[in-house]
N, C-alpha and C positions, 0 to 999 in steps of 0.2 A: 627693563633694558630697552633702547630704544636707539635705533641706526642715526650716527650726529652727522654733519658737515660733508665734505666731499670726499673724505679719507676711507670711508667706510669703515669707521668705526662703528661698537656698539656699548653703552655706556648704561652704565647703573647708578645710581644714588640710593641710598638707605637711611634710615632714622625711625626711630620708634620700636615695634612689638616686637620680642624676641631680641633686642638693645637694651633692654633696663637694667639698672642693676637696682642692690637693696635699697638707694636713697629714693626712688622716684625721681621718674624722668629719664629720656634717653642717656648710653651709655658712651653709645657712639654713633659721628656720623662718618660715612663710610662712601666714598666715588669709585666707582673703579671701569675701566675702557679695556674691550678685549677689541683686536681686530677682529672685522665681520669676516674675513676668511675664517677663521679658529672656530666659528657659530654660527657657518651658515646658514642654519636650518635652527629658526627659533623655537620650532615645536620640539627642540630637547629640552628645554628651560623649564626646567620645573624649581624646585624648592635649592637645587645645588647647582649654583655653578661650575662647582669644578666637576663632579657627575657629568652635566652635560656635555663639557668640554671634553671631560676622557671618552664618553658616547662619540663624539667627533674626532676621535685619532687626540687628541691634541691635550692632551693631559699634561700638565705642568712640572717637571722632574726636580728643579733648580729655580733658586730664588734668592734676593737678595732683599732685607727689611732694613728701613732705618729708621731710628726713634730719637727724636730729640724732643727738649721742653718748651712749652713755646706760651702764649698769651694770646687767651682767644680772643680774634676780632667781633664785630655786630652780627653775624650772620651767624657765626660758629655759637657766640655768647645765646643768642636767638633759640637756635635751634637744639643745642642741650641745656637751656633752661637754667644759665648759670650767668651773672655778673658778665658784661665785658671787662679782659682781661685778667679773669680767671684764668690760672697755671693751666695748661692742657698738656698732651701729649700727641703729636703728628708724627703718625707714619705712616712711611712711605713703602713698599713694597710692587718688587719687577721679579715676575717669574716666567720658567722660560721652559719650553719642550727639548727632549734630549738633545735635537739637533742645532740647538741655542734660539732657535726664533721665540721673540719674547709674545707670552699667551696674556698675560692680566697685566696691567699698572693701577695699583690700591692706591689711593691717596685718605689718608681715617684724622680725625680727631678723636681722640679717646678725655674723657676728664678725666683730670689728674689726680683728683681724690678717691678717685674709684678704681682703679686701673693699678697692678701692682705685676709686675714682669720679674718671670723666674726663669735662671738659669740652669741647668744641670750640667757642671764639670768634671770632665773623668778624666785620669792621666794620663800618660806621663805627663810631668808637670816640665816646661823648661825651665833651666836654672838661668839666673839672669845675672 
């Protein structure tokens, strides 16, 4: 993580160890920006983001994920080691402290051959 621009944000990137799955090669790459108020103290940072952020009051309660299908460009193609334009999966993900101030914005590419999303439905069911 490291403090970006004049907003005082603090910003991560990830790719690699602990991202692989069974094919070889990263699984995902992974951006994400917390305001530096939510972290102002970098010596919480250890191994969990969200850990240190709850250590800082600011634990994320609420969130909102989007997944759409998408075609990777040269950088994404690059960096998980697959074809440009290979199918992907980007999402997007804003989470928020109870009092709604937003804590992380995730921005991932996931590969698409790898990556399989479950849902768990419980009822009542609306009739349509």
């Amino acid at each position: 993580i490291r403090v970006i621009g004049s907003h005082g944000r603090r910003r991560r990137g990830r790719v690699g160890p602990g991202r692989e799955g069974g094919g070889g090669g990263p699984l995902a790459i992974e951006n994400g920006v917390v305001p530096a108020e939510m972290l102002p103290d970098m010596a919480h940072l250890g191994n969990s983001l969200y850990q240190a952020l709850d250590q800082c009051g600011n634990r994320p309660v609420t969130g909102q994920q989007k997944i759409r299908a998408a075609l990777a460009g040269p950088t994404e193609a690059s960096l998980l080691s697959i074809p440009e334009k290979t199918e992907i999966l980007r999402i997007e993900r804003l989470t928020r402290r109870a009092d709604g101030r937003p804590v992380e914005l995730t921005r991932s590419a996931y590969r698409g051959e790898r990556y399989e999303f479950v849902s768990e439905l419980r009822g009542p069911f609306a009739v349509l």
